[in-house]
N, C-alpha and C positions, 0 to 999 in steps of 0.2 A: 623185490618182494613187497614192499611199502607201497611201492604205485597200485597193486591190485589188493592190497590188504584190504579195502571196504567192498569190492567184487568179490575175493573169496569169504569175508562175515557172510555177504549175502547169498548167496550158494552153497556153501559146503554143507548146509543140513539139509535142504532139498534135495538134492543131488546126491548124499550119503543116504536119506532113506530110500531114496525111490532105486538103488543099488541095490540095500537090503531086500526090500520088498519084493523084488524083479527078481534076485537071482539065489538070496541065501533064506528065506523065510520057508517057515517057521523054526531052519535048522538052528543049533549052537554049532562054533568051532570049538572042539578045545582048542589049550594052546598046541602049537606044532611049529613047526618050518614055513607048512604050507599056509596056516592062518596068520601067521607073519607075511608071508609072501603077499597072501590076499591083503592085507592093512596096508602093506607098503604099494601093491598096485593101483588102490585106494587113493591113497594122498597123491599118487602120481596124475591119476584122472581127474581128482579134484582140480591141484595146482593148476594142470595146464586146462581141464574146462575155465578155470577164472581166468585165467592168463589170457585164454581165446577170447575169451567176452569185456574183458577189460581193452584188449587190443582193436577191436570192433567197432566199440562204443565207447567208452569213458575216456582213452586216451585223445579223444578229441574235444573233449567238453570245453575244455579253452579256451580252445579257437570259435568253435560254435557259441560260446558264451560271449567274446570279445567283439562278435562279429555280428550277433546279436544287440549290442549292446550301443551299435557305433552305431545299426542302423535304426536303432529306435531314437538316438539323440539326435540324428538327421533329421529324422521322421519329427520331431519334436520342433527343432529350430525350423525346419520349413513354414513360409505361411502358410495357409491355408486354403485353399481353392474351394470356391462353390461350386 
């Protein structure tokens, strides 16, 4: 859960309003079974949308970082050609 902890800060309230908006606006739930239900199917979409977008993208940053990194200090030690 730590690997995508900064992918779900940045999603979970986009993604929790545009839920709201989309599907339960302008109602209230009281409390019930079913508005449990709904909060717990909630956190489950949230989780795995970060989960999916962390797996995508960020779990490579690394490599794409490191790899970036080697070829800009190539690119550096190289002379220079006119």
């Amino acid at each position: 859960m730590s690997e995508i902890s900064y992918t779900l800060y940045l999603v979970h309230f986009p993604l929790l309003a545009w839920m709201y908006f989309t599907f339960f606006a302008p109602a209230q739930m009281q409390p019930s079974a079913f508005s449990l239900g709904i909060l717990a199917l909630a956190l489950i979409v949230v989780i795995g949308y970060s989960a999916a977008l962390w797996w995508l993208f960020e779990r490579n940053t690394d490599r794409f970082r490191g790899a970036l990194t080697a070829w800009w200090q190539h690119r550096m030690k190289s002379p220079r050609q006119a």
